[in-house]
CHARMM internal coordinates of N, CA and C (Angstrom, degrees):
IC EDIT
DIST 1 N 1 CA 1.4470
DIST 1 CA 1 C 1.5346
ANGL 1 N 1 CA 1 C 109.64
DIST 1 C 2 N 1.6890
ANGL 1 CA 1 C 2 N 116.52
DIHE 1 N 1 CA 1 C 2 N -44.81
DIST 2 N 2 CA 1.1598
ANGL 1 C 2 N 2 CA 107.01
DIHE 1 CA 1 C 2 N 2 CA -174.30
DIST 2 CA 2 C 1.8947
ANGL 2 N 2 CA 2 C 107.09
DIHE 1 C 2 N 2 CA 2 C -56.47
DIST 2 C 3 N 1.1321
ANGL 2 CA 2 C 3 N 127.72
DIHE 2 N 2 CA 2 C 3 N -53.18
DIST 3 N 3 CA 1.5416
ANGL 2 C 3 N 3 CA 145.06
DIHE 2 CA 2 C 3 N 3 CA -161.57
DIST 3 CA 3 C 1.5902
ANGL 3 N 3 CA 3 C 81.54
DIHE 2 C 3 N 3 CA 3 C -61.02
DIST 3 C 4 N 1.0945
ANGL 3 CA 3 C 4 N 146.06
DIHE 3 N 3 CA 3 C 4 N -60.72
DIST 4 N 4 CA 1.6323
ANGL 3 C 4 N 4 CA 147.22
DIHE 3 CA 3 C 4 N 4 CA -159.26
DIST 4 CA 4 C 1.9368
ANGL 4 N 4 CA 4 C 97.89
DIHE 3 C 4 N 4 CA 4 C -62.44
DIST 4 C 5 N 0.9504
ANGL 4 CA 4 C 5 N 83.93
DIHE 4 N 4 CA 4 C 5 N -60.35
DIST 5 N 5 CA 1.9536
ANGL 4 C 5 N 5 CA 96.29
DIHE 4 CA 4 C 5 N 5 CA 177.13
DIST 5 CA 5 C 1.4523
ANGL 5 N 5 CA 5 C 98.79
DIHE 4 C 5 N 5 CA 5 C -32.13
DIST 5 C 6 N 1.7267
ANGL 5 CA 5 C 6 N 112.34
DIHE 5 N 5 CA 5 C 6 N -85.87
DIST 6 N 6 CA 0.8442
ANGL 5 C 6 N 6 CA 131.49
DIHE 5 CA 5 C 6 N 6 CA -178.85
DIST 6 CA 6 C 1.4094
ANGL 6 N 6 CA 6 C 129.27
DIHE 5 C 6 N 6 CA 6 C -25.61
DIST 6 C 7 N 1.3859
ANGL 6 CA 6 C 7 N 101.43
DIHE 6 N 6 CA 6 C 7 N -54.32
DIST 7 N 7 CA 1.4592
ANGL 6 C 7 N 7 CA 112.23
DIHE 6 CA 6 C 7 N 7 CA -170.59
DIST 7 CA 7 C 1.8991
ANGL 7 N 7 CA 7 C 95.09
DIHE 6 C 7 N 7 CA 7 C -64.63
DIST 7 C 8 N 0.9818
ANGL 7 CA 7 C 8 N 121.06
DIHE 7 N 7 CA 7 C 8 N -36.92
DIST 8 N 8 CA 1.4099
ANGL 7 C 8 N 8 CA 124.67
DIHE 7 CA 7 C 8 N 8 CA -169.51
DIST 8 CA 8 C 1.6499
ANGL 8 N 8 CA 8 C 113.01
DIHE 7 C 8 N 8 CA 8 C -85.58
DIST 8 C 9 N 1.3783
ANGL 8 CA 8 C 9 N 110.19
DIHE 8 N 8 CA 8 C 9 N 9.03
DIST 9 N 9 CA 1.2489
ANGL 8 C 9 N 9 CA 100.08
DIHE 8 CA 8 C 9 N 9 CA 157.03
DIST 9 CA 9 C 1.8134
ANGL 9 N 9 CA 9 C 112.87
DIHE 8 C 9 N 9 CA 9 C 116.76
DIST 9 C 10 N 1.1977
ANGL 9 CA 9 C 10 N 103.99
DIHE 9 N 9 CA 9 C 10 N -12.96
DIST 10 N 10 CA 1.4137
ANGL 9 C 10 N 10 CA 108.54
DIHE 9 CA 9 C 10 N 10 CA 161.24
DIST 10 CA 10 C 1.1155
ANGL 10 N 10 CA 10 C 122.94
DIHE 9 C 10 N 10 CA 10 C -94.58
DIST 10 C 11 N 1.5238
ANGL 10 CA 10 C 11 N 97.19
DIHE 10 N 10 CA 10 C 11 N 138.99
DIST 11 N 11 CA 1.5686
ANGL 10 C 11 N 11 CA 127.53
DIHE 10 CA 10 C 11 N 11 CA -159.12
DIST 11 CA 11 C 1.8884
ANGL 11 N 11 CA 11 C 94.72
DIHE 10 C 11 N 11 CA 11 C -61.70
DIST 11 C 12 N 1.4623
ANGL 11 CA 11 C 12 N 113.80
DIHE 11 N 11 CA 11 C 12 N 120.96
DIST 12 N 12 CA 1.4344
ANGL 11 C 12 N 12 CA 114.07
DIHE 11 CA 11 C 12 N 12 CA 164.33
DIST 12 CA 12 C 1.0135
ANGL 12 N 12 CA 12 C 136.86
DIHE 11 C 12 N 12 CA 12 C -95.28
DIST 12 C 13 N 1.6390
ANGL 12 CA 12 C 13 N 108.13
DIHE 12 N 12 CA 12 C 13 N 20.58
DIST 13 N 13 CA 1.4248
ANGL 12 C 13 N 13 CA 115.99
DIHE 12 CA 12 C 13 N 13 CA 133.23
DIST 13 CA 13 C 1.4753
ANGL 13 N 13 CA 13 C 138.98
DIHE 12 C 13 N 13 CA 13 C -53.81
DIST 13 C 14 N 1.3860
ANGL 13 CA 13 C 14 N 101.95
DIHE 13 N 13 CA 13 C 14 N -46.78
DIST 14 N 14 CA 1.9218
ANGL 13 C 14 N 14 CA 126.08
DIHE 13 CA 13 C 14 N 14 CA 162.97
DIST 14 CA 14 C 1.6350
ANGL 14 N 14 CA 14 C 112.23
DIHE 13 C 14 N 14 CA 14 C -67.69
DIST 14 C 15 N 1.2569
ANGL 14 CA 14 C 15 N 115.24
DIHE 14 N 14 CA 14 C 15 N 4.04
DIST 15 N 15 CA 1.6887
ANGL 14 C 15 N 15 CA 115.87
DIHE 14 CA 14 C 15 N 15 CA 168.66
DIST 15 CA 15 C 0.9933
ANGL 15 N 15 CA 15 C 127.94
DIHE 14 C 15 N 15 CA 15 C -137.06
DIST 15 C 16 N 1.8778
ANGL 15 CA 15 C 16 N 108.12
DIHE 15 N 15 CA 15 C 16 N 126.09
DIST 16 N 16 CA 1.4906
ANGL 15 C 16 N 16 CA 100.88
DIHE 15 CA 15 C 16 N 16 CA -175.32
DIST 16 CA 16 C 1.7956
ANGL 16 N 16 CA 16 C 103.79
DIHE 15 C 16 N 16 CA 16 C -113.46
DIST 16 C 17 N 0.9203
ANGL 16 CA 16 C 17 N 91.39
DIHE 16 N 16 CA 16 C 17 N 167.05
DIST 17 N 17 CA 2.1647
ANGL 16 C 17 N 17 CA 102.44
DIHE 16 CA 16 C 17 N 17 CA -178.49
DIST 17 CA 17 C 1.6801
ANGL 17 N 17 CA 17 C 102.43
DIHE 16 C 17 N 17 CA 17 C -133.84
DIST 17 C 18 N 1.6881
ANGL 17 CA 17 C 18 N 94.09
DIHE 17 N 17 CA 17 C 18 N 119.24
DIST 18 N 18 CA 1.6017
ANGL 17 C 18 N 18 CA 112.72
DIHE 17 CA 17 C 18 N 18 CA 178.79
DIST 18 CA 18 C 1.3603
ANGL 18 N 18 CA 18 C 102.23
DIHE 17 C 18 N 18 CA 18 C -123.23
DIST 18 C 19 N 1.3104
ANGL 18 CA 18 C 19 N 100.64
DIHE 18 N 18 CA 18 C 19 N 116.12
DIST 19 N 19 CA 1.9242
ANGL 18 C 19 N 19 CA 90.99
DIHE 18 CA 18 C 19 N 19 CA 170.52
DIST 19 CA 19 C 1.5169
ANGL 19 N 19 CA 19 C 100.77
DIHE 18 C 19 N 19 CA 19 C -112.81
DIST 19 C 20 N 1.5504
ANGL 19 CA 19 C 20 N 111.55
DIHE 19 N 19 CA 19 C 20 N 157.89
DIST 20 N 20 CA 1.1814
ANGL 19 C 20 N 20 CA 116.29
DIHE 19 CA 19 C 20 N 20 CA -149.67
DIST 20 CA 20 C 1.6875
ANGL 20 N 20 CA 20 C 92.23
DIHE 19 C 20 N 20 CA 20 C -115.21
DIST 20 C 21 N 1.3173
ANGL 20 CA 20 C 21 N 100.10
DIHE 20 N 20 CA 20 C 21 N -26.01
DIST 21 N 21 CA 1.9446
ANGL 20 C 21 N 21 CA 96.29
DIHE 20 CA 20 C 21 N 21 CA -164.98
DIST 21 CA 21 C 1.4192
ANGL 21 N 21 CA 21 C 147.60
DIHE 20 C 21 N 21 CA 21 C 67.87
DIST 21 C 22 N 0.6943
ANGL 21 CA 21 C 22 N 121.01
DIHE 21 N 21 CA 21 C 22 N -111.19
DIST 22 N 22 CA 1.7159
ANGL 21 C 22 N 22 CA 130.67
DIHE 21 CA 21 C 22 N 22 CA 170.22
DIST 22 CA 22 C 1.8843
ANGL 22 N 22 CA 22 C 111.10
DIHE 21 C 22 N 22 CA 22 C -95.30
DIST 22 C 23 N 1.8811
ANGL 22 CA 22 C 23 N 89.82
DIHE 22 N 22 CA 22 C 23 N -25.88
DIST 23 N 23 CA 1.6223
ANGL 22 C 23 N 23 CA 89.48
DIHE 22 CA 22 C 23 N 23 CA -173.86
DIST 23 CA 23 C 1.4167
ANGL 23 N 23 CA 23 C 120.67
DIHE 22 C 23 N 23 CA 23 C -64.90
DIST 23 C 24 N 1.1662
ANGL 23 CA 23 C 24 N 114.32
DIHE 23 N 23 CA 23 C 24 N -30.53
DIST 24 N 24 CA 1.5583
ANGL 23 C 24 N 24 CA 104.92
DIHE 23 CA 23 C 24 N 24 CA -177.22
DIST 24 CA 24 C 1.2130
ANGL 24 N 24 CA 24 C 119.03
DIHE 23 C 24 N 24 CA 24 C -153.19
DIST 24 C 25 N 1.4539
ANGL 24 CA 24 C 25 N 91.50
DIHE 24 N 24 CA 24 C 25 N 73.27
DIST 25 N 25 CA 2.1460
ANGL 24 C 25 N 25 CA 109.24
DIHE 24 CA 24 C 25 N 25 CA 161.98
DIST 25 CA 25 C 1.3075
ANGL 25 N 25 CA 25 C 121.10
DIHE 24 C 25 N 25 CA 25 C -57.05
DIST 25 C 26 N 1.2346
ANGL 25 CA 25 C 26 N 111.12
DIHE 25 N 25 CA 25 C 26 N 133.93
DIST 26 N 26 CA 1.5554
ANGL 25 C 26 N 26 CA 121.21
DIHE 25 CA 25 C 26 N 26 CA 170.42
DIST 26 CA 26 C 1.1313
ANGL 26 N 26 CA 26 C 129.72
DIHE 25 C 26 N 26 CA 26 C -95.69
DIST 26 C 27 N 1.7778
ANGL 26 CA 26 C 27 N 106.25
DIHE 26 N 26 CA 26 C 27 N 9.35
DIST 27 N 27 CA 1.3729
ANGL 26 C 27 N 27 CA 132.62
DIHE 26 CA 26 C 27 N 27 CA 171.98
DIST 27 CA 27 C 1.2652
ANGL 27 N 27 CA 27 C 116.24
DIHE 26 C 27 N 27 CA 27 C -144.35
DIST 27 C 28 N 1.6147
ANGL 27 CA 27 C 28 N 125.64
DIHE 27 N 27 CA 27 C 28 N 175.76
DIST 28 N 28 CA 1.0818
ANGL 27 C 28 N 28 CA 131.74
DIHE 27 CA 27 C 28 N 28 CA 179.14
DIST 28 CA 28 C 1.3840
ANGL 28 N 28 CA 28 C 125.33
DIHE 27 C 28 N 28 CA 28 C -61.17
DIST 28 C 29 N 1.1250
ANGL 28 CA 28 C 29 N 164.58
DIHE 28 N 28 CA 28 C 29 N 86.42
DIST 29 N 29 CA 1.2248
ANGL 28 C 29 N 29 CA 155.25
DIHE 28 CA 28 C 29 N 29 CA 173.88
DIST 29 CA 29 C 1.3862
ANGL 29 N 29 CA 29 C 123.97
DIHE 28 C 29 N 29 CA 29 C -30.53
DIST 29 C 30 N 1.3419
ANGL 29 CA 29 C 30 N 126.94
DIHE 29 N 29 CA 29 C 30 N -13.62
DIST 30 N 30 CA 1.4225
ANGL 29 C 30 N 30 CA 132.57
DIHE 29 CA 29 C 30 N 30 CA -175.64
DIST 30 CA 30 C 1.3690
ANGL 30 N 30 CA 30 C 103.60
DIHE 29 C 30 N 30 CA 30 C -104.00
DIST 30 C 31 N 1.7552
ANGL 30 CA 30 C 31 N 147.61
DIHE 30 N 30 CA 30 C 31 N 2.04
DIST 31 N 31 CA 1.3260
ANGL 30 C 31 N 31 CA 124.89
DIHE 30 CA 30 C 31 N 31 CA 171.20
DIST 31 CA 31 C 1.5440
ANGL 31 N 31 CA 31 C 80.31
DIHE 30 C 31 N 31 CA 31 C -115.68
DIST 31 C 32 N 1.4943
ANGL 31 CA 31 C 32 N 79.71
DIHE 31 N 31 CA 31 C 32 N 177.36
DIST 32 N 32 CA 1.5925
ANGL 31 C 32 N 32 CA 87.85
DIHE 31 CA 31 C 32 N 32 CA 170.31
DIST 32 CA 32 C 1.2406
ANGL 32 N 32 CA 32 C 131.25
DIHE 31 C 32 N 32 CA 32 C -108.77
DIST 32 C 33 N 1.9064
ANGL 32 CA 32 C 33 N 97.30
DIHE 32 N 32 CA 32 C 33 N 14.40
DIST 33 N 33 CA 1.7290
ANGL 32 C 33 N 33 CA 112.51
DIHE 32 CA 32 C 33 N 33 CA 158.52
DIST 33 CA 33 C 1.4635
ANGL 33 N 33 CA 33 C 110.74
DIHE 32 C 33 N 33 CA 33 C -68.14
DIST 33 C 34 N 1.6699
ANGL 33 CA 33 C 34 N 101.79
DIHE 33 N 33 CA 33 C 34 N -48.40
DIST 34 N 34 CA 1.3983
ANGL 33 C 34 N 34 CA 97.35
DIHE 33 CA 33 C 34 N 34 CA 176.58
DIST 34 CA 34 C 1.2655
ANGL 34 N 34 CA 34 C 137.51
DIHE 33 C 34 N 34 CA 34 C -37.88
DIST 34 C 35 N 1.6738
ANGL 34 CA 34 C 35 N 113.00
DIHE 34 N 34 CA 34 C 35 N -70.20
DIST 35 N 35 CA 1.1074
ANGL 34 C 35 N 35 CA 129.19
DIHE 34 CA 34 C 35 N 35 CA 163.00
DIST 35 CA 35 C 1.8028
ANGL 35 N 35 CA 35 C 124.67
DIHE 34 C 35 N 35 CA 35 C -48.27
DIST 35 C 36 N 1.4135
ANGL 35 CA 35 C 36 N 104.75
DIHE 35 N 35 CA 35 C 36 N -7.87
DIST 36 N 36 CA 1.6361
ANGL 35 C 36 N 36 CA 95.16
DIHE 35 CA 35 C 36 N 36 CA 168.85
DIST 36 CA 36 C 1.5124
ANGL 36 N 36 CA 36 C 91.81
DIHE 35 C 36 N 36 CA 36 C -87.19
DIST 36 C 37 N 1.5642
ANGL 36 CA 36 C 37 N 130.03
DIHE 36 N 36 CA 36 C 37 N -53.50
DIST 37 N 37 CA 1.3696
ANGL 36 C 37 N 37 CA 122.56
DIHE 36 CA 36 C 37 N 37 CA -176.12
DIST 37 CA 37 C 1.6681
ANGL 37 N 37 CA 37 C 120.35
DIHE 36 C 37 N 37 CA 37 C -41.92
DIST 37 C 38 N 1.1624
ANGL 37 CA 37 C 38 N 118.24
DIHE 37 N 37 CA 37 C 38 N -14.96
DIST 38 N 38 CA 1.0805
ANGL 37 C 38 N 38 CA 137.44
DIHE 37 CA 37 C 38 N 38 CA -159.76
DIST 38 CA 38 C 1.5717
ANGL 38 N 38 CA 38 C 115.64
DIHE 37 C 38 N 38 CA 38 C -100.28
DIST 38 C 39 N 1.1634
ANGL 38 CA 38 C 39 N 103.95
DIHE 38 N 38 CA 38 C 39 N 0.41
DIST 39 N 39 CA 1.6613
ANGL 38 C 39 N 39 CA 123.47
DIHE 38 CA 38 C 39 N 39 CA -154.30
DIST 39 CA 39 C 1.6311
ANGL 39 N 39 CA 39 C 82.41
DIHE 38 C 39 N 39 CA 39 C -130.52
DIST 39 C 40 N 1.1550
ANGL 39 CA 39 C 40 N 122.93
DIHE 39 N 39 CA 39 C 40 N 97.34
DIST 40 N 40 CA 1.5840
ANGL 39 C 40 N 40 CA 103.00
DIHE 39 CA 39 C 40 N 40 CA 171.47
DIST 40 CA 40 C 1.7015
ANGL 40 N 40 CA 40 C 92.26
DIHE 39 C 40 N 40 CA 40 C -179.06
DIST 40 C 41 N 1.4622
ANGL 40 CA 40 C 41 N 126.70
DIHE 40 N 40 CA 40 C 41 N 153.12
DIST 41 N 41 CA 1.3795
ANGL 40 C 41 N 41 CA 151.66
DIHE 40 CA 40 C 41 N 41 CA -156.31
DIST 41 CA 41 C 1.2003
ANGL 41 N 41 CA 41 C 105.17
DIHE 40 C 41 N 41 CA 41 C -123.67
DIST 41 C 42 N 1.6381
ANGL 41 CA 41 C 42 N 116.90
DIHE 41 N 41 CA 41 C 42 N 130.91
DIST 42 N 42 CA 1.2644
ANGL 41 C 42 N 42 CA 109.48
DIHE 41 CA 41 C 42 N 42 CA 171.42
DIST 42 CA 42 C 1.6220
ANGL 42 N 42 CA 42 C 118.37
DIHE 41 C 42 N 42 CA 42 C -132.72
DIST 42 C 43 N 0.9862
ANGL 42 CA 42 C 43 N 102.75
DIHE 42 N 42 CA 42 C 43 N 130.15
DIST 43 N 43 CA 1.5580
ANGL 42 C 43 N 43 CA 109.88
DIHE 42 CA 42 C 43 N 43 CA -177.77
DIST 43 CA 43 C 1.9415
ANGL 43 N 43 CA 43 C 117.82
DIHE 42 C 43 N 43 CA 43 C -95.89
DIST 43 C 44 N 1.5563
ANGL 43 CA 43 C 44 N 105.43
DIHE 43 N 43 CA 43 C 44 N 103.41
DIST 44 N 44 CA 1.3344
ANGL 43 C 44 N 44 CA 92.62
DIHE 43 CA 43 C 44 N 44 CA 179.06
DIST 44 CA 44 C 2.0055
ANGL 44 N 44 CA 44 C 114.44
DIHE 43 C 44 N 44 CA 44 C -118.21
DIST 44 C 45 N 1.0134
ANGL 44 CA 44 C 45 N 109.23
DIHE 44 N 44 CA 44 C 45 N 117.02
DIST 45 N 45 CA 1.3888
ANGL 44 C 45 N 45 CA 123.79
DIHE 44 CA 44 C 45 N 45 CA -173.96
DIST 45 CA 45 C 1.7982
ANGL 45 N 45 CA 45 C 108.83
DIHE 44 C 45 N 45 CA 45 C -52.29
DIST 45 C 46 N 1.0944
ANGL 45 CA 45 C 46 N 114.12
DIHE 45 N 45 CA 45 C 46 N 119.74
DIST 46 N 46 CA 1.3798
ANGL 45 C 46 N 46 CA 106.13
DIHE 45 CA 45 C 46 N 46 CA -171.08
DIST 46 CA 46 C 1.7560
ANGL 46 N 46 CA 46 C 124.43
DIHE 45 C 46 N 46 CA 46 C -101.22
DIST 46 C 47 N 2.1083
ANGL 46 CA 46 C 47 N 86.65
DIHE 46 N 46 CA 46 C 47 N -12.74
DIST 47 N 47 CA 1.4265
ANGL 46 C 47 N 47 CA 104.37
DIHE 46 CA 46 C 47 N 47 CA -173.61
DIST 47 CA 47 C 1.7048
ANGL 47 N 47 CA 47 C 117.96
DIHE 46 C 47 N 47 CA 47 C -95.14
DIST 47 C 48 N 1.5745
ANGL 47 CA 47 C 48 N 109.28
DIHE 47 N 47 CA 47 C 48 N -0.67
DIST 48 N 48 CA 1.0225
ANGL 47 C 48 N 48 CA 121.02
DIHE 47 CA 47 C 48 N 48 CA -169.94
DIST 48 CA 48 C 2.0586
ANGL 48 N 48 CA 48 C 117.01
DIHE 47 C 48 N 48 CA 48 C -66.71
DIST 48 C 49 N 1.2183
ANGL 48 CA 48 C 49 N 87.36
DIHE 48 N 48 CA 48 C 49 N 4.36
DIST 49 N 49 CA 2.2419
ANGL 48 C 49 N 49 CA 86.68
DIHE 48 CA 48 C 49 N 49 CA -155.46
DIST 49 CA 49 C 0.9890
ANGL 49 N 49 CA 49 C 124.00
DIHE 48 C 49 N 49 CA 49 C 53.45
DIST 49 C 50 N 1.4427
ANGL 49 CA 49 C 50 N 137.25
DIHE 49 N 49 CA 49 C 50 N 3.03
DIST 50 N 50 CA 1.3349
ANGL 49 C 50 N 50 CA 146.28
DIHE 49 CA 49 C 50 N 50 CA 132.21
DIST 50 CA 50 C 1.4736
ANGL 50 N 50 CA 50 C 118.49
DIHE 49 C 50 N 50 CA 50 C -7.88
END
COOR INIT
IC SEED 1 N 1 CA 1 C
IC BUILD
């Protein structure tokens, strides 16, 4: 995501990339529902005042 951002024109100074790994699933690791839930990108806006 960061390289996709980037390439499109946002400054990659304003983006950071954390991958989390094995450390912190939000699903089971043993089906393979889990592990699709587990496979997923998240984009959180920091400039919004949110």
């Amino acid at each position: 995501m960061f390289d996709y951002l980037s390439s499109r024109g946002v400054d990659p100074a304003r983006v950071s990339s954390i991958g989390h790994g094995e450390l912190k699933p939000i699903a089971d690791n043993t089906t393979a529902e889990g592990r699709q839930l587990n496979r997923r990108v998240m984009l959180i806006r920091t400039d919004s005042g949110m």
